[in-house]
DOMARTI-640178 format. One record per residue (C-alpha): residue number from 1; residue in one letter; x, y, z. Coordinates in steps of 0.25 Angstrom, whole numbers. Layout:
N
@i = NUM&aa = A&xx = X&yy = Y&zz = Z
...
This chain:
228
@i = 1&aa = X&xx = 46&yy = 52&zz = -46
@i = 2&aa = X&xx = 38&yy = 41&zz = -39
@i = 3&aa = X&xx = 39&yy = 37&zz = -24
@i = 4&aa = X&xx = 35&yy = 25&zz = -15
@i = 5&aa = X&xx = 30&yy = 28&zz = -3
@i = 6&aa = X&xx = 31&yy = 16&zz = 9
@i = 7&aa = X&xx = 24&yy = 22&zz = 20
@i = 8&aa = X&xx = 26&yy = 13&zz = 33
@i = 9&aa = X&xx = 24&yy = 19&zz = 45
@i = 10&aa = X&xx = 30&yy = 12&zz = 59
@i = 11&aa = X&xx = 18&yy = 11&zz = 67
@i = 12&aa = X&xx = 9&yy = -1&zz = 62
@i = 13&aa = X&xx = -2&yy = -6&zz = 75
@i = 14&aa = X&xx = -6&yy = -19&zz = 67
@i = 15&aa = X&xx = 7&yy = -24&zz = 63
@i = 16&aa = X&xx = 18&yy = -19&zz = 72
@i = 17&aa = X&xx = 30&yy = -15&zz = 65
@i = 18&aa = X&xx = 22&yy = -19&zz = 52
@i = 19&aa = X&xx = 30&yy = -10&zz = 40
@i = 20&aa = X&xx = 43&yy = -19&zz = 42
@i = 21&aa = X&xx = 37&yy = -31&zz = 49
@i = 22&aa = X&xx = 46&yy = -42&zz = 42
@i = 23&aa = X&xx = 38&yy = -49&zz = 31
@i = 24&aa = X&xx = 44&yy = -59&zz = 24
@i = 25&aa = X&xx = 57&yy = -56&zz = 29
@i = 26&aa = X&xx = 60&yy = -43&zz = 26
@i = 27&aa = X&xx = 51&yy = -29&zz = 32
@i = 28&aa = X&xx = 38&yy = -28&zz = 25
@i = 29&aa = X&xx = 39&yy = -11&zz = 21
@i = 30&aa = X&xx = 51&yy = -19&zz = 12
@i = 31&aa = X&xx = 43&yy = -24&zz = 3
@i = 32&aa = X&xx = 38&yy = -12&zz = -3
@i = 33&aa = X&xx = 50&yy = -4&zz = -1
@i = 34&aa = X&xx = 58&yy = -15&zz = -11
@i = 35&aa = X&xx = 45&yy = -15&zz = -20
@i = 36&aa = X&xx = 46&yy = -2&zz = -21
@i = 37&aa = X&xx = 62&yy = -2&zz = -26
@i = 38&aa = X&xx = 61&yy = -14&zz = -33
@i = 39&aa = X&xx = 48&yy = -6&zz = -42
@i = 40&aa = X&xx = 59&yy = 4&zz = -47
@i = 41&aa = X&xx = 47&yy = 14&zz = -48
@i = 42&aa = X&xx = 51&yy = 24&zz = -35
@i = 43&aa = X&xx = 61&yy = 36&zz = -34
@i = 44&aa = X&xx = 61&yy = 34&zz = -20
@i = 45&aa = X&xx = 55&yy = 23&zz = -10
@i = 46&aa = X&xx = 53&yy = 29&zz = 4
@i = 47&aa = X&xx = 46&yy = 23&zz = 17
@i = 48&aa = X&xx = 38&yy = 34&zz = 24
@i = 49&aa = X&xx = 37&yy = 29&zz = 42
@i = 50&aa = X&xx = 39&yy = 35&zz = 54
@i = 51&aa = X&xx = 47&yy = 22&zz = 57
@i = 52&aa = X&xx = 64&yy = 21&zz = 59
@i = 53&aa = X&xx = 63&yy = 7&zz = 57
@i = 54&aa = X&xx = 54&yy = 8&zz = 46
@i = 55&aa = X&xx = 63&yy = 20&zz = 40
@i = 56&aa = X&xx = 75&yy = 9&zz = 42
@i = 57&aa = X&xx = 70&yy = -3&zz = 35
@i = 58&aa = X&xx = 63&yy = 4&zz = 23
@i = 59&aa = X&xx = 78&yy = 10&zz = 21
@i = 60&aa = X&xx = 86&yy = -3&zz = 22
@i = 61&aa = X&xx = 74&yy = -7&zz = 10
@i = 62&aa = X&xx = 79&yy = 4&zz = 1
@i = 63&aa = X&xx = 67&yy = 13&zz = 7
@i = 64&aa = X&xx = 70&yy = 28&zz = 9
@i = 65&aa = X&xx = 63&yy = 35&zz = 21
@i = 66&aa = X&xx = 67&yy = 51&zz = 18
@i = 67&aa = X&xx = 57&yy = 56&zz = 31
@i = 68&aa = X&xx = 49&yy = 50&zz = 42
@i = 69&aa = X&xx = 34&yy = 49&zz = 41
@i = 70&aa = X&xx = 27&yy = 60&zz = 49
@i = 71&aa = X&xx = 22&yy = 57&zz = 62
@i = 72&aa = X&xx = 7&yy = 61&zz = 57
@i = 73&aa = X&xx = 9&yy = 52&zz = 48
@i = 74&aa = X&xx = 15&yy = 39&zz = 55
@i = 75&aa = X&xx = 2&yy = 37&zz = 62
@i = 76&aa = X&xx = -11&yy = 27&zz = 62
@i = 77&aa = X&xx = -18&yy = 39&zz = 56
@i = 78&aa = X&xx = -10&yy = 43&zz = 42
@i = 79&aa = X&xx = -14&yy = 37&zz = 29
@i = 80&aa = X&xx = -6&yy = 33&zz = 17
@i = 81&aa = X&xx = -9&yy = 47&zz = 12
@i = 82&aa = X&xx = -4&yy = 53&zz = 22
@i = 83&aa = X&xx = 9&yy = 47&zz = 21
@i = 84&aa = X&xx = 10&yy = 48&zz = 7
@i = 85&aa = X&xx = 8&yy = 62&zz = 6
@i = 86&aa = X&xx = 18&yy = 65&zz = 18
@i = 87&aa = X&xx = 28&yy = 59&zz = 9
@i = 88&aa = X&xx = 27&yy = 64&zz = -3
@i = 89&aa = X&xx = 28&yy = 79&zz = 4
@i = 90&aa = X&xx = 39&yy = 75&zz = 12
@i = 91&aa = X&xx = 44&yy = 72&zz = -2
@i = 92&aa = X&xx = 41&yy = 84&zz = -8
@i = 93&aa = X&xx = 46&yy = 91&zz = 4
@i = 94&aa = X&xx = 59&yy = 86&zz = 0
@i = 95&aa = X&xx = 58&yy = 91&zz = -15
@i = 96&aa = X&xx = 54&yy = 75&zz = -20
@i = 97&aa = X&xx = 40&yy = 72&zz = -27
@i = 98&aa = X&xx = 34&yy = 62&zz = -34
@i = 99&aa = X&xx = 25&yy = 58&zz = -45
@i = 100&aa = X&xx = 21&yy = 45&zz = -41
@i = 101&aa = X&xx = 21&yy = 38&zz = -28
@i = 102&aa = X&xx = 18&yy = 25&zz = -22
@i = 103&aa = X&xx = 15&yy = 20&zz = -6
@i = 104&aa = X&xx = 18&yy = 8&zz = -4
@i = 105&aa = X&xx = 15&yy = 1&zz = 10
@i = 106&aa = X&xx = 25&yy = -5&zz = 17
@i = 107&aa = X&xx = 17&yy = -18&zz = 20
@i = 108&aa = X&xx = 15&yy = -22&zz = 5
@i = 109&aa = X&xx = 25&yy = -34&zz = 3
@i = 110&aa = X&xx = 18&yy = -39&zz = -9
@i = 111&aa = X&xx = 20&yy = -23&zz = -17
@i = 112&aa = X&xx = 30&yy = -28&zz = -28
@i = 113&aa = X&xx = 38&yy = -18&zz = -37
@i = 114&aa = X&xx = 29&yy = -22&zz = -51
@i = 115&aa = X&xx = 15&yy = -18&zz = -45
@i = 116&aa = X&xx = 21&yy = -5&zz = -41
@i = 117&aa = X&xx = 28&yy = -1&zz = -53
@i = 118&aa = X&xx = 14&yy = -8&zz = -60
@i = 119&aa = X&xx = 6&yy = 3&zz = -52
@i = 120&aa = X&xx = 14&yy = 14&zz = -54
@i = 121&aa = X&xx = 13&yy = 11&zz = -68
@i = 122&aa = X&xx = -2&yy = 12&zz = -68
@i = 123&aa = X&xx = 0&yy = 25&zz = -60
@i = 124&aa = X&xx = 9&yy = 32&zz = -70
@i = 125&aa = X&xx = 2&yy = 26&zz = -83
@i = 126&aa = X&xx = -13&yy = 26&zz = -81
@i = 127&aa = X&xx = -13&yy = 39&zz = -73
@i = 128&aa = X&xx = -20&yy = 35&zz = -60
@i = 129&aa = X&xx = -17&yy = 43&zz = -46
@i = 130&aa = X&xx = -12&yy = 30&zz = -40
@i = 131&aa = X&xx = -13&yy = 15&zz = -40
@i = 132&aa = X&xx = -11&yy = 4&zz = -30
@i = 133&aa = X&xx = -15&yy = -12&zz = -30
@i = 134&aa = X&xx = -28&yy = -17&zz = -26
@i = 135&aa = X&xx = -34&yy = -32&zz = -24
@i = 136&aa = X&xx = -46&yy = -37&zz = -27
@i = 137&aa = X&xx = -56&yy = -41&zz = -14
@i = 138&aa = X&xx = -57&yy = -55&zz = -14
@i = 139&aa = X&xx = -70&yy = -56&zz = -8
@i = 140&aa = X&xx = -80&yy = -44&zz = -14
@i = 141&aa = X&xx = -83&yy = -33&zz = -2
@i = 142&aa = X&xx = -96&yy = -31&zz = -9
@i = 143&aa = X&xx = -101&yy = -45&zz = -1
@i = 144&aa = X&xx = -94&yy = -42&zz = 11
@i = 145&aa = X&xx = -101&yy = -43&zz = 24
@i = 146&aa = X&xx = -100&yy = -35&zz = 36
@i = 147&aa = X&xx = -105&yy = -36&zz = 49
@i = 148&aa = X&xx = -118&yy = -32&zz = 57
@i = 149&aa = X&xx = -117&yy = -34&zz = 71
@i = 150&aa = X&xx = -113&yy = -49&zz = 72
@i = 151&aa = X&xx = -120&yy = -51&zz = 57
@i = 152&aa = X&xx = -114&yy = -50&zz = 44
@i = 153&aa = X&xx = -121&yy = -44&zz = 33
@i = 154&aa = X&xx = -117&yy = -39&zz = 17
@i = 155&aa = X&xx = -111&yy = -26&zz = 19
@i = 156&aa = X&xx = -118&yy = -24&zz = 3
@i = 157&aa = X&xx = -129&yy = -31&zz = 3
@i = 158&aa = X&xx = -132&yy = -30&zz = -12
@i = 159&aa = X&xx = -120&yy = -39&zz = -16
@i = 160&aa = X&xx = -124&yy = -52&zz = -6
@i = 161&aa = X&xx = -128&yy = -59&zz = -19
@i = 162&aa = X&xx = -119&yy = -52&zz = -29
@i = 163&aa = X&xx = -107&yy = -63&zz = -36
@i = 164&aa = X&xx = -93&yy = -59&zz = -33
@i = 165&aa = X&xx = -89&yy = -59&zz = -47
@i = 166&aa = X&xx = -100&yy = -49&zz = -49
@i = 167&aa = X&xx = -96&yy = -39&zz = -39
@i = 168&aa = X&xx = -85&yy = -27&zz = -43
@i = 169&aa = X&xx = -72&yy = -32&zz = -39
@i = 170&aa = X&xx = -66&yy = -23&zz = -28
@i = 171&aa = X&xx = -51&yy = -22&zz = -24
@i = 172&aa = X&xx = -44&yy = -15&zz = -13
@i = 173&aa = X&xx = -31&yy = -10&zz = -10
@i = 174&aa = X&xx = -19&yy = -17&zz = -8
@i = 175&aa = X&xx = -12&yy = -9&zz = 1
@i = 176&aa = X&xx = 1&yy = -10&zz = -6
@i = 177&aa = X&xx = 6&yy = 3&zz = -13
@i = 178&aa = X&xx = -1&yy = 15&zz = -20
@i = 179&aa = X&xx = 6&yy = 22&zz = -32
@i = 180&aa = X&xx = 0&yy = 36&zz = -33
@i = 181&aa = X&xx = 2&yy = 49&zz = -40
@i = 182&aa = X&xx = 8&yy = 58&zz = -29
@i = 183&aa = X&xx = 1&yy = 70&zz = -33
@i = 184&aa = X&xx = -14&yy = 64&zz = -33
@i = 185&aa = X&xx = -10&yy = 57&zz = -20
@i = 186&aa = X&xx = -5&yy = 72&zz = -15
@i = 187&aa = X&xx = -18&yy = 77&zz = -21
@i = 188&aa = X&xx = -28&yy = 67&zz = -17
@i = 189&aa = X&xx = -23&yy = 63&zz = -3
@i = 190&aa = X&xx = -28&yy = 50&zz = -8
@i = 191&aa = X&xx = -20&yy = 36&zz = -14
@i = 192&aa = X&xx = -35&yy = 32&zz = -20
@i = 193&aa = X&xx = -40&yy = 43&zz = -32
@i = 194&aa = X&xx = -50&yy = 42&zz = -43
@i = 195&aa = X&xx = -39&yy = 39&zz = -50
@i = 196&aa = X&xx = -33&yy = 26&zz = -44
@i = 197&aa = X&xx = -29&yy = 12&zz = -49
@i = 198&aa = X&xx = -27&yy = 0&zz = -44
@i = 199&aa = X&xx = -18&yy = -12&zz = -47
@i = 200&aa = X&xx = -26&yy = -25&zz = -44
@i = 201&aa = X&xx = -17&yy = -36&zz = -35
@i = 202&aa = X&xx = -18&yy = -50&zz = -31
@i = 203&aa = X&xx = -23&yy = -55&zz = -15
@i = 204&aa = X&xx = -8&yy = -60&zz = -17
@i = 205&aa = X&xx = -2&yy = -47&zz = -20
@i = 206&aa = X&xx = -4&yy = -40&zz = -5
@i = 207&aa = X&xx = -10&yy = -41&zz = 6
@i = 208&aa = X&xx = -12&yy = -30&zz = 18
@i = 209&aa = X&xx = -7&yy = -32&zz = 31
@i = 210&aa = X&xx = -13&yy = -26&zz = 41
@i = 211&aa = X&xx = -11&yy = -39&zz = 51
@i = 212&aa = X&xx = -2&yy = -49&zz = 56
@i = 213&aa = X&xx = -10&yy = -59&zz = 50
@i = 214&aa = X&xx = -11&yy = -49&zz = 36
@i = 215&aa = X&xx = 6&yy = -50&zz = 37
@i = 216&aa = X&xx = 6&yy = -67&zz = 38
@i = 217&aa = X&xx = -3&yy = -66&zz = 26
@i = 218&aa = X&xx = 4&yy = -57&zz = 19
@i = 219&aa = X&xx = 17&yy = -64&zz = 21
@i = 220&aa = X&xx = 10&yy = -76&zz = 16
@i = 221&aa = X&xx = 6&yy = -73&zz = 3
@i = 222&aa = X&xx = 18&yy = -64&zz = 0
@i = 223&aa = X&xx = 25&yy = -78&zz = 2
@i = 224&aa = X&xx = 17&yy = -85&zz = -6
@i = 225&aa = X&xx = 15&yy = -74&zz = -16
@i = 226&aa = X&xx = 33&yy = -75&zz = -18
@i = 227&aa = X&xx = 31&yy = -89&zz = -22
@i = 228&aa = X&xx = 21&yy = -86&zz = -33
C-alpha cells in the first residue's frame, strides 16, 4: 500500500493564503493533487491542514482529507516529520498502513506524474530508504563569499583559485516530493538516511517559493516550460 501525503497547512506569514493562491489559473496545492492521481502509484491521496477552505478545495481536486491536523502540529514550529509521522498513526489508528509513502508539497506545480512514478521506482528497485529530486548549484558554494562587517570575504579560502569545472558538483533539494519507506521514516524520524538517493533535475524543473517575487518567477518559467 503506498500513500501520498500533501501537507499544507493554513497559516503561511510570507505569502498569505499561499497553499491555494491561484497560479496559473487554478489553486496551486492542485497541482500536486492531480500529479499525484494522474501517477496511478497511490492507494489513497490525502491533504493533511488545519484549514476548512483548504480541506474544501483539496476535495473538489479529488484530494481526501479523513482528519484535521493537530493543533501542535499547524504551527510555525512543526517540521515535515512531524507531519508525516502524525499521519501515518492516525492511519494506523484507523487499522490502515503503508509500505511506501510519498510527501508532496502543495507549492510544487512543476511535480509531474512520470518523475513520481520514476522515483518510486528507484525506491522499490534499488533498495534505498527514500528518494526525492535535487539540482545542481549553478554557481559552486565552494567560492562563495560572505560578509565581514561591510567587507566581503571567501567563506573557503583554499578554493579562491580553484576552476569550477575542478570543483565537486554539489546539488540541493528541490523542495518538490520525498518518496520514502515508511518504516525507516517511523524509525529514523528522518526523510535524509545513509541510505538515500536523489533524482537530478533541471533549473527549469522547479523552483521554491518562498516570496511574491519567487511566485512571478515560478509562473513564468512554468509558462514557458508548457511551451517547450
Amino acid at each position: 500500500m503506498t500513500i501520498a501525503i500533501i501537507p499544507a497547512r493554513g497559516g503561511s506569514k510570507r505569502i498569505p493564503r499561499k497553499n491555494i493562491k491561484n497560479f496559473l489559473g487554478k489553486p496551486i496545492i492542485a497541482y500536486s493533487i492531480e500529479a499525484a492521481i494522474e501517477s496511478k502509484l497511490f492507494d489513497e491521496v490525502m491533504v493533511s491542514t488545519d484549514d476548512v477552505e483548504i480541506a474544501e478545495i483539496a476535495r473538489s481536486c479529488g484530494a481526501k482529507v479523513p482528519f484535521a491536523r493537530s493543533e501542535k502540529n499547524a504551527n510555525d514550529f512543526a517540521t515535515t516529520v512531524d507531519v508525516l509521522v502524525e499521519v501515518l498513526e492516525s492511519y494506523k489508528a484507523r487499522n490502515q498502513t503503508f509500505e511506501t509513502a510519498c510527501c508532496i508539497y502543495p507549492t510544487a506545480p512543476f511535480v509531474s506524474a512520470e518523475i513520481l512514478q520514476k522515483s518510486h521506482q528507484m525506491l522499490l528497485n534499488e533498495g534505498f530508504d527514500s528518494v526525492y529530486p535535487i539540482q545542481r548549484f549553478s554557481f559552486p558554494p565552494q567560492r562563495g563569499v560572505v560578509f565581514e562587517g561591510k567587507k566581503i570575504s571567501w567563506h573557503n579560502p583554499e578554493n579562491a583559485q580553484v576552476r569550477s569545472q575542478d570543483l565537486t558538483p554539489i546539488y540541493h533539494d528541490a523542495g518538490q516530493f520525498y518518496f520514502f519507506k515508511t518504516e525507516k521514516l517511523l524509525q529514523n524520524r528522518s526523510i535524509l538516511t545513509e541510505n538515500t538517493s536523489g533524482i537530478v533535475i533541471s533549473e527549469m524543473d522547479a523552483h521554491d517559493i518562498d516570496s511574491e517575487e519567487d511566485w512571478a518567477v515560478a509562473e513564468f518559467k512554468y509558462s514557458i516550460k508548457s511551451k517547450l
